[in-house]
Every structure is written in structure tokens, then in C-alpha cells.
DRENZAZA-989005 format. One record per residue: x, y, z of N, C-alpha, C in turn. Coordinates in steps of 0.2 Angstrom, whole numbers, plus 5000, padded with zeros to 4 digits. Layout:
BEGIN
milo n_xx=X; n_yy=Y; n_zz=Z; ca_xx=X; ca_yy=Y; ca_zz=Z; c_xx=X; c_yy=Y; c_zz=Z
...
***
This chain:
BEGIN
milo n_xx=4977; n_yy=5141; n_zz=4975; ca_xx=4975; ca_yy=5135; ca_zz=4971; c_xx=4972; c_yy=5129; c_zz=4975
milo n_xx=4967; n_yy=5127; n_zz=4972; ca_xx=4963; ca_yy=5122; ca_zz=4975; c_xx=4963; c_yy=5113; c_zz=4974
milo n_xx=4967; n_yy=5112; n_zz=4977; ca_xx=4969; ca_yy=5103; ca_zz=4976; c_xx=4964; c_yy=5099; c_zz=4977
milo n_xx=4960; n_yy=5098; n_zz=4971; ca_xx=4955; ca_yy=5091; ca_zz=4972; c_xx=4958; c_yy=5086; c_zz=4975
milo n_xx=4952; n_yy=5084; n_zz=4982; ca_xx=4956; ca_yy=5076; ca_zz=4984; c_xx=4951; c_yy=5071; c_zz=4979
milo n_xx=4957; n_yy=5066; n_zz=4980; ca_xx=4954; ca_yy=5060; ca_zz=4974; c_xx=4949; c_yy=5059; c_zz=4978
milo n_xx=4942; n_yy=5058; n_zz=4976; ca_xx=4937; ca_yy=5053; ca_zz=4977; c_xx=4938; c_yy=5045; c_zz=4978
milo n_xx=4941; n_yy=5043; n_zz=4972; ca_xx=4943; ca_yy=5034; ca_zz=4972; c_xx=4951; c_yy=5035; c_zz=4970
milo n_xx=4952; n_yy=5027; n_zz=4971; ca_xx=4959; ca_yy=5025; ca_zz=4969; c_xx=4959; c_yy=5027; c_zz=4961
milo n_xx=4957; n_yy=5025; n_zz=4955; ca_xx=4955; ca_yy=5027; ca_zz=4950; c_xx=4957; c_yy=5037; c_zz=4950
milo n_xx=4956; n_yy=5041; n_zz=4951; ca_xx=4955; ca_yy=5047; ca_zz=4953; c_xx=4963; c_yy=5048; c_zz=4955
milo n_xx=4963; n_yy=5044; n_zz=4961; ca_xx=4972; ca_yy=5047; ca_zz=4962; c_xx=4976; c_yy=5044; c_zz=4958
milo n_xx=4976; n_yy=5037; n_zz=4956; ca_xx=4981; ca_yy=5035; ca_zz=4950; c_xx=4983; c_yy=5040; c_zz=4943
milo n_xx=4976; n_yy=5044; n_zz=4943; ca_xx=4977; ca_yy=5046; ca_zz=4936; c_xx=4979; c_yy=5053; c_zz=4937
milo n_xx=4982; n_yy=5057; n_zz=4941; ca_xx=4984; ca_yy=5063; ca_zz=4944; c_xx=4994; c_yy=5062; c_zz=4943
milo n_xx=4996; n_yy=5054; n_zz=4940; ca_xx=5001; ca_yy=5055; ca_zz=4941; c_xx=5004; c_yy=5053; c_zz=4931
milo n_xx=5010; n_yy=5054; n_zz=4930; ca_xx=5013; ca_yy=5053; ca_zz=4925; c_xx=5011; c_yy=5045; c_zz=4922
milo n_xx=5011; n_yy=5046; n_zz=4916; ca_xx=5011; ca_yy=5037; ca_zz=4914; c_xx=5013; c_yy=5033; c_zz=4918
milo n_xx=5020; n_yy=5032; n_zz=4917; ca_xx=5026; ca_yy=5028; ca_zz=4919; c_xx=5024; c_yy=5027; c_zz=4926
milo n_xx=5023; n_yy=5031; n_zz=4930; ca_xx=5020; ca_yy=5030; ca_zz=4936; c_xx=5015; c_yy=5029; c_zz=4939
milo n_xx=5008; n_yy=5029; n_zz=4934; ca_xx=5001; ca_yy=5025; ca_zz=4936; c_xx=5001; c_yy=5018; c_zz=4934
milo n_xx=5009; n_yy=5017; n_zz=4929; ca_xx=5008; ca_yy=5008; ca_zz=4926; c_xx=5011; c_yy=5005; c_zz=4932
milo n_xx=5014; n_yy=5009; n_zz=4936; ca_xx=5016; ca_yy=5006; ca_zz=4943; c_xx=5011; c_yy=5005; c_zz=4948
milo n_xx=5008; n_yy=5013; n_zz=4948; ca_xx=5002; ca_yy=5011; ca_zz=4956; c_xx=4997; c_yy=5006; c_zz=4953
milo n_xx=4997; n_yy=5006; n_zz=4946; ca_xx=4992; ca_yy=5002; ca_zz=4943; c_xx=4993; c_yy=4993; c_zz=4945
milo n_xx=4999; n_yy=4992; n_zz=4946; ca_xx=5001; ca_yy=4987; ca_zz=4946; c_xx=5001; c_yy=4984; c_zz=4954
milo n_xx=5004; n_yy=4988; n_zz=4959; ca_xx=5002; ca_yy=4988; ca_zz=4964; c_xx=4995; c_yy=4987; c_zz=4967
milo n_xx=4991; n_yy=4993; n_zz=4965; ca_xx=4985; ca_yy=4991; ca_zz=4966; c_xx=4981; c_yy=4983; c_zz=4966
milo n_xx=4983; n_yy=4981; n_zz=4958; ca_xx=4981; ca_yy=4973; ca_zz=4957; c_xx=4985; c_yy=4968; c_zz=4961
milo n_xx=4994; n_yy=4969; n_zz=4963; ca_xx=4995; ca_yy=4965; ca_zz=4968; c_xx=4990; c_yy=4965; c_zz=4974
milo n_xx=4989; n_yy=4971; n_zz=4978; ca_xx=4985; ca_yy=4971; ca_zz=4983; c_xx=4978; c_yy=4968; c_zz=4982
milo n_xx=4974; n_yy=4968; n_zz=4978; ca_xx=4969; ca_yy=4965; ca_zz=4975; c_xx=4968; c_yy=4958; c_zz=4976
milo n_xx=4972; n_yy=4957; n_zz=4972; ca_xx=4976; ca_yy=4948; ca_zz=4972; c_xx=4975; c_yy=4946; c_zz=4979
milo n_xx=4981; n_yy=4949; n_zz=4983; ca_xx=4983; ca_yy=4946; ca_zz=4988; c_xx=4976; c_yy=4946; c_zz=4994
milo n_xx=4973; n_yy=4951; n_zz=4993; ca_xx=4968; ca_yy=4954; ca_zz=4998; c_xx=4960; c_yy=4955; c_zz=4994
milo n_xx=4957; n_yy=4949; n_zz=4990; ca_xx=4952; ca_yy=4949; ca_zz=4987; c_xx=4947; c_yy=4952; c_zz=4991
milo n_xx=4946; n_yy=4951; n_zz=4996; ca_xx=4938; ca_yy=4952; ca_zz=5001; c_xx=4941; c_yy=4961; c_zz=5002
milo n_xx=4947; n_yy=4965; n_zz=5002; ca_xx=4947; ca_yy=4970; ca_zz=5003; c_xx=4943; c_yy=4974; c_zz=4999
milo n_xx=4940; n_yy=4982; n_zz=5004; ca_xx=4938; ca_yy=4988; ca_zz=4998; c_xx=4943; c_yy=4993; c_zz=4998
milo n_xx=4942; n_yy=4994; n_zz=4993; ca_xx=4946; ca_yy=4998; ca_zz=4990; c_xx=4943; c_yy=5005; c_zz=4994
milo n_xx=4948; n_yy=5011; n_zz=4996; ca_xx=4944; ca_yy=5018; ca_zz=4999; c_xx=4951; c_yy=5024; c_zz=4997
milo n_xx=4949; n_yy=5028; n_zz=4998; ca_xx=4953; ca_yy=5034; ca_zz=4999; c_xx=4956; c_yy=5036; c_zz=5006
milo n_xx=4957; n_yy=5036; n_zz=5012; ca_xx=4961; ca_yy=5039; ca_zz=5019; c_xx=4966; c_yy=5045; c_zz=5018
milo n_xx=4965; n_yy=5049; n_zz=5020; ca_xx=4973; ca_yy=5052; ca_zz=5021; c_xx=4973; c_yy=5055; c_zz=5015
milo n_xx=4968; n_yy=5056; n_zz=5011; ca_xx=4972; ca_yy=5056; ca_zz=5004; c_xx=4975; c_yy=5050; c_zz=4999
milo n_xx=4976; n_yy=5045; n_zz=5002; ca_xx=4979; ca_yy=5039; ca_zz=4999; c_xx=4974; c_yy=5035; c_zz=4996
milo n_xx=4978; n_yy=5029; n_zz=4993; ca_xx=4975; ca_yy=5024; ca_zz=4990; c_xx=4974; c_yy=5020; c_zz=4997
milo n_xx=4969; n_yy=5018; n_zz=4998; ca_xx=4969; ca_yy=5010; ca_zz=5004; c_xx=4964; c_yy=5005; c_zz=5005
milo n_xx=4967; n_yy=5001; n_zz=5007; ca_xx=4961; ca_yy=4994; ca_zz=5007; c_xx=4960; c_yy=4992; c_zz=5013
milo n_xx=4954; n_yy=4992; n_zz=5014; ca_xx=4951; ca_yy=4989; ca_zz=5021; c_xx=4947; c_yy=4983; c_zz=5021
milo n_xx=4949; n_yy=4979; n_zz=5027; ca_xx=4947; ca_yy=4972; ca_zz=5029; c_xx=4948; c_yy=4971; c_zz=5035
milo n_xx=4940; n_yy=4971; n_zz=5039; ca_xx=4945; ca_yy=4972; ca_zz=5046; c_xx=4946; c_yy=4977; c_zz=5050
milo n_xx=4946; n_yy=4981; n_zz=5047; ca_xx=4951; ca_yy=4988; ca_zz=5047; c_xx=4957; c_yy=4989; c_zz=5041
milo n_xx=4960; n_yy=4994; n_zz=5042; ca_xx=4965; ca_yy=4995; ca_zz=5035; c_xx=4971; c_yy=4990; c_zz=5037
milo n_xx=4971; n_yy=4989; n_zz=5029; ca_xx=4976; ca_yy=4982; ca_zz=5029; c_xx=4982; c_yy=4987; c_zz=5026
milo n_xx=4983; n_yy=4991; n_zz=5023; ca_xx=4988; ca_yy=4996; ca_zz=5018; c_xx=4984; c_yy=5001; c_zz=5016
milo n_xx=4989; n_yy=5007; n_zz=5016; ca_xx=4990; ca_yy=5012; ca_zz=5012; c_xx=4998; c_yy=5011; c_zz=5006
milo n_xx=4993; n_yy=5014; n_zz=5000; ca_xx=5001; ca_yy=5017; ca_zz=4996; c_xx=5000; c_yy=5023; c_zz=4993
milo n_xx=5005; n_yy=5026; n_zz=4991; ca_xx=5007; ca_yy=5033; ca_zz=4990; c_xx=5011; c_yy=5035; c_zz=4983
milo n_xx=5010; n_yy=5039; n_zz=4979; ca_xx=5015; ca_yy=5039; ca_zz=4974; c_xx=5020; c_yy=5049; c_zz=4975
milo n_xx=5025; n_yy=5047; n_zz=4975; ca_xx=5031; ca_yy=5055; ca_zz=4978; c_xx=5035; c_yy=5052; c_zz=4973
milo n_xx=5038; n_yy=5059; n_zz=4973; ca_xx=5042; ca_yy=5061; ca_zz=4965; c_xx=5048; c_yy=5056; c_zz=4964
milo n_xx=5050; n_yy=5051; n_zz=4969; ca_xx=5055; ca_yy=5047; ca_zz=4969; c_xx=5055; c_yy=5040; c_zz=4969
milo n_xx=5049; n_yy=5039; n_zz=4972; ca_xx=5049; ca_yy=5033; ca_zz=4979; c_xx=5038; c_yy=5032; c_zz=4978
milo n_xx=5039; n_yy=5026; n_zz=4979; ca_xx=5030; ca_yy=5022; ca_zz=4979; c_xx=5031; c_yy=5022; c_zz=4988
milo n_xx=5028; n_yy=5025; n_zz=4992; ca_xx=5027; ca_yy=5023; ca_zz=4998; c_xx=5022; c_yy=5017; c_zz=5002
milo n_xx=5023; n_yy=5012; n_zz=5003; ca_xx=5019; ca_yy=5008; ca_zz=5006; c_xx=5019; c_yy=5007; c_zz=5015
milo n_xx=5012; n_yy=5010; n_zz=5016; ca_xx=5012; ca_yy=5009; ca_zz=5024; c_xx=5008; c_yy=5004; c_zz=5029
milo n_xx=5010; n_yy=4999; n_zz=5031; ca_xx=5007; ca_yy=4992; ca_zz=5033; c_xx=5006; c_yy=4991; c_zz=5039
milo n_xx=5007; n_yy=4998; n_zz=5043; ca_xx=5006; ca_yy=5000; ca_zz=5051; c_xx=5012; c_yy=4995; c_zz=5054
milo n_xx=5013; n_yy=4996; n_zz=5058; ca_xx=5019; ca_yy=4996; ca_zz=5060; c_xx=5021; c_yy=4988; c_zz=5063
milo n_xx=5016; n_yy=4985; n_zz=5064; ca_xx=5016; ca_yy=4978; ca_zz=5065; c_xx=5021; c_yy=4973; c_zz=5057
milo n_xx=5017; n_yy=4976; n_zz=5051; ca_xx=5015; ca_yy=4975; ca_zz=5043; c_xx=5024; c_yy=4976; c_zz=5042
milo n_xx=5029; n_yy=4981; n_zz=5046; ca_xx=5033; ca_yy=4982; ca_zz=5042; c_xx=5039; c_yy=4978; c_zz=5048
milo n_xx=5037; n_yy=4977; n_zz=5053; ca_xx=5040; ca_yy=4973; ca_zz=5059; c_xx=5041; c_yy=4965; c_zz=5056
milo n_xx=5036; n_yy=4962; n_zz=5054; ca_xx=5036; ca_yy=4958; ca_zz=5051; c_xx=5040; c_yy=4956; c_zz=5048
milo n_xx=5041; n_yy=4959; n_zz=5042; ca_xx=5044; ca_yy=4960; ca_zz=5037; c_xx=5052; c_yy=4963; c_zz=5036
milo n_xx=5056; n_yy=4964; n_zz=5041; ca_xx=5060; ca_yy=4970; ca_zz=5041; c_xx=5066; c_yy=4967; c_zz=5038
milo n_xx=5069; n_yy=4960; n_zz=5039; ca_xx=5074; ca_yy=4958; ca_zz=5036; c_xx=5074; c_yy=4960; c_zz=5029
milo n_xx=5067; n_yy=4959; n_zz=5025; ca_xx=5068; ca_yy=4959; ca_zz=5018; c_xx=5066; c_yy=4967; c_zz=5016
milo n_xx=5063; n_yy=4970; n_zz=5022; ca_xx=5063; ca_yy=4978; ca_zz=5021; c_xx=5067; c_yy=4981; c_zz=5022
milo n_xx=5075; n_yy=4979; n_zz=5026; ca_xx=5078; ca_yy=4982; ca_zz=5027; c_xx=5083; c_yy=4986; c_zz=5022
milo n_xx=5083; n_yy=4983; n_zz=5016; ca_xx=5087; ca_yy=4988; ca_zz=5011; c_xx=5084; c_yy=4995; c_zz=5009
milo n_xx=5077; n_yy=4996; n_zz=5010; ca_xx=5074; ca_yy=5000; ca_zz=5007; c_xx=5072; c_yy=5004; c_zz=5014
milo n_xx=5073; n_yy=5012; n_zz=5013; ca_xx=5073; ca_yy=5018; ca_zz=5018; c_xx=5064; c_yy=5015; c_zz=5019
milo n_xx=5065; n_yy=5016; n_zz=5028; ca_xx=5059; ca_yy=5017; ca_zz=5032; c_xx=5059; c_yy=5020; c_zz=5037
milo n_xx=5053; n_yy=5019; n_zz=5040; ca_xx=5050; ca_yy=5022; ca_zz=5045; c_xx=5048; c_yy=5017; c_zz=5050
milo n_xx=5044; n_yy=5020; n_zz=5055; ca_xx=5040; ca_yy=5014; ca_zz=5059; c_xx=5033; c_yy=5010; c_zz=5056
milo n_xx=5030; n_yy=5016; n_zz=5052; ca_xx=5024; ca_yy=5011; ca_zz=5049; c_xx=5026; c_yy=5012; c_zz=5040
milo n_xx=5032; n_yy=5013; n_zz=5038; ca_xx=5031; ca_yy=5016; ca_zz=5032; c_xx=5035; c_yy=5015; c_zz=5028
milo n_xx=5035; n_yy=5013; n_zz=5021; ca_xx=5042; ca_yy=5010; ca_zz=5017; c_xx=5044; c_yy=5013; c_zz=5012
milo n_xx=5048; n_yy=5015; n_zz=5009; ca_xx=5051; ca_yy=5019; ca_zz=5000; c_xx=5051; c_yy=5014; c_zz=4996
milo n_xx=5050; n_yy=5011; n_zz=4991; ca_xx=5052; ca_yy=5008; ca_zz=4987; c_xx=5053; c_yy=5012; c_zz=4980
milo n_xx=5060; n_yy=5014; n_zz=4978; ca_xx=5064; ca_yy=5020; ca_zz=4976; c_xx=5058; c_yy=5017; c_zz=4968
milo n_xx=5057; n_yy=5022; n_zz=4961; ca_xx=5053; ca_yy=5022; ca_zz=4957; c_xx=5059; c_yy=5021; c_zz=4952
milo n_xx=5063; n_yy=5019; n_zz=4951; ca_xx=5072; ca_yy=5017; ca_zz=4948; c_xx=5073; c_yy=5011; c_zz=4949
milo n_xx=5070; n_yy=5007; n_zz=4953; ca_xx=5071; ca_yy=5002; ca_zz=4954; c_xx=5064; c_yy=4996; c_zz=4953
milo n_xx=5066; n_yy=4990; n_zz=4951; ca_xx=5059; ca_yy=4984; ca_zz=4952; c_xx=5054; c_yy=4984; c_zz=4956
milo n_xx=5051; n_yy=4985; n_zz=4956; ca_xx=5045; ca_yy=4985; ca_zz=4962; c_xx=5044; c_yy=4978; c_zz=4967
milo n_xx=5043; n_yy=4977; n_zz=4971; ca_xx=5046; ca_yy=4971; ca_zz=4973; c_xx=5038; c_yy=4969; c_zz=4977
milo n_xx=5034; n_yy=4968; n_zz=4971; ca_xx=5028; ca_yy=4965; ca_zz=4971; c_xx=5028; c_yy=4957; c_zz=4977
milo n_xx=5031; n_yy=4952; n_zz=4976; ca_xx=5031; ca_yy=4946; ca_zz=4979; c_xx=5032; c_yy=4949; c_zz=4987
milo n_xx=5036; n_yy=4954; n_zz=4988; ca_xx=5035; ca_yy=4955; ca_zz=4994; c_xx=5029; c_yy=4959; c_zz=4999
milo n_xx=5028; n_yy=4964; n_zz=4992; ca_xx=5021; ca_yy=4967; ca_zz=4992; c_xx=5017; c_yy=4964; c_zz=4994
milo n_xx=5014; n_yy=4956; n_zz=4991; ca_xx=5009; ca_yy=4952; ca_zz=4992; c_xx=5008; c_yy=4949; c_zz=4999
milo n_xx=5016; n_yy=4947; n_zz=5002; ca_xx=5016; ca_yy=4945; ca_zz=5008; c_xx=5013; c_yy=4951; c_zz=5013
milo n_xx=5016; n_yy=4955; n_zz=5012; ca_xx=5014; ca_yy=4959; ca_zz=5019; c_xx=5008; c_yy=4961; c_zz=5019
milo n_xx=5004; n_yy=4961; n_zz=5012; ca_xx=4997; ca_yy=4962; ca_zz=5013; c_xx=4994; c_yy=4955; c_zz=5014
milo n_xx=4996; n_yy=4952; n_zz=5014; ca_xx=4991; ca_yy=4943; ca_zz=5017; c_xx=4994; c_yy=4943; c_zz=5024
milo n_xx=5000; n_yy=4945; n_zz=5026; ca_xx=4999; ca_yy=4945; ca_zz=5036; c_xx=4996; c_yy=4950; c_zz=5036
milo n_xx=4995; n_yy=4957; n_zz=5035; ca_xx=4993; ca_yy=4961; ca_zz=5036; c_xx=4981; c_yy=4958; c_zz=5036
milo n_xx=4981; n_yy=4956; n_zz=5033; ca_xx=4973; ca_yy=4952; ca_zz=5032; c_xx=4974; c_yy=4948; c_zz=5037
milo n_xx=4979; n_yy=4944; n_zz=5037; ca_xx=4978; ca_yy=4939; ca_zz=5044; c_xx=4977; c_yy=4941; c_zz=5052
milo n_xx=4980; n_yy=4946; n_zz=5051; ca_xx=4983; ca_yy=4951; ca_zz=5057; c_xx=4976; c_yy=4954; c_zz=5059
milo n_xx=4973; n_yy=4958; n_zz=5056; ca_xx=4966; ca_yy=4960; ca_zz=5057; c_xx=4959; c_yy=4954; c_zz=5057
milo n_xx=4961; n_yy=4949; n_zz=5053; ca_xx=4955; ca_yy=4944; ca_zz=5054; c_xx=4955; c_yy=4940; c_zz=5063
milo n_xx=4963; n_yy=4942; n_zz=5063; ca_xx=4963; ca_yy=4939; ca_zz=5071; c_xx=4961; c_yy=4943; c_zz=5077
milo n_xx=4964; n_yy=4950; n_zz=5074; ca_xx=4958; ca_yy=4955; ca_zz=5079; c_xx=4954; c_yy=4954; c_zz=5078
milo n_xx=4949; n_yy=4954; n_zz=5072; ca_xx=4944; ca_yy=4953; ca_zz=5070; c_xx=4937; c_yy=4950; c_zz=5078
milo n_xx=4944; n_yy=4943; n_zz=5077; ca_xx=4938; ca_yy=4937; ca_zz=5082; c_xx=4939; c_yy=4935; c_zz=5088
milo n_xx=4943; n_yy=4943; n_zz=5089; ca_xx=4945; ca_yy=4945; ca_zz=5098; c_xx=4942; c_yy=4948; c_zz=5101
milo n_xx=4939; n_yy=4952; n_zz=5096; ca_xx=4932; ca_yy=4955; ca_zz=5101; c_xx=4925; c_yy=4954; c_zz=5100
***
């Protein structure tokens, strides 16, 4: 069997269940929001937004939305990421639970801060 890789975000959102595209659907426009100069691309298979360089990835698995913010993006962050199972660049946000958009927002605006300041270091 031959697995199509998604072309766009559009393409991979719609490869999943309702209930589960009105989430990536919604993540997606948080990151938009937060990260308006970002484009939109495919990496890895994933949904991702680059500026800079990649600001995020996110991912949708049978349980759990993954967001990956490289490992700076979730260091940042880890007090309020700490309830939720990670990794060094990588977060679960269980799909049973609220998505927790306002935090989402934040780590993609350090995350753009974070690469504009590479940006004009070299």
C-alpha cells in the first residue's frame, strides 16, 4: 500500500477524522495568528511554519496533537508544559482534553523571536 505524503497542510488535515481536523484546523489558525509572516510547508511529513527557519511542527496520532518547538521552544516553556508527556523537542497534548491554544500562541511568538534573533546574527 502506497501512503500519499500530504503535499500542503490542507492535504494532511483532511486525511484525519472530523473531530480531529476542527482541532488541527484550529491550531493551525492559532499558529497563523501568532506567527502571521510565517509559511505554511509540509517537513517530515508534518504540518510546519517557517520564519527564519522552522518555528513549529504539529502532528495529529490516535491520542494525542503533537507539538514540536525544538528544544529551546519547549525549555522555555516547561513549567506550563510540565503536566503534559514530553520529550526534548516534543509535546502530547492528550485529544480528551482542551487544547491549550493560549499556550500554543506563546511558544510560537518566542519561538519567531528566537529565529528573528538568529536571524540578525549572522
Amino acid at each position: 500500500m502506497d501512503i500519499k505524503k500530504p503535499e500542503n497542510i490542507d492535504d494532511y488535515i483532511g486525511t484525519f477524522p472530523n473531530d480531529v481536523q476542527e482541532i488541527l484546523e484550529k491550531i493551525r489558525v492559532t499558529i497563523q495568528k501568532a506567527a502571521p509572516d510565517a509559511k505554511e510547508k509540509i517537513s517530515y511529513s508534518m504540518p510546519a511554519f517557517e520564519q527564519n527557519g522552522i518555528v513549529v511542527y504539529f502532528a495529529a496520532f490516535k491520542n494525542h496533537i503533537g507539538l514540536y518547538a525544538l528544544p529551546s521552544g519547549h525549555e522555555a516553556f516547561k513549567d506550563e508544559l510540565s503536566k503534559y508527556k514530553s520529550g526534548k523537542g516534543s509535546v502530547q497534548f492528550p485529544l480528551d482534553q482542551p487544547m491549550p491554544f493560549d499556550l500554543i500562541t506563546k511558544i510560537v511568538k518566542f519561538r519567531v523571536q528566537e529565529n528573528l534573533e538568529k536571524a540578525k546574527k549572522k
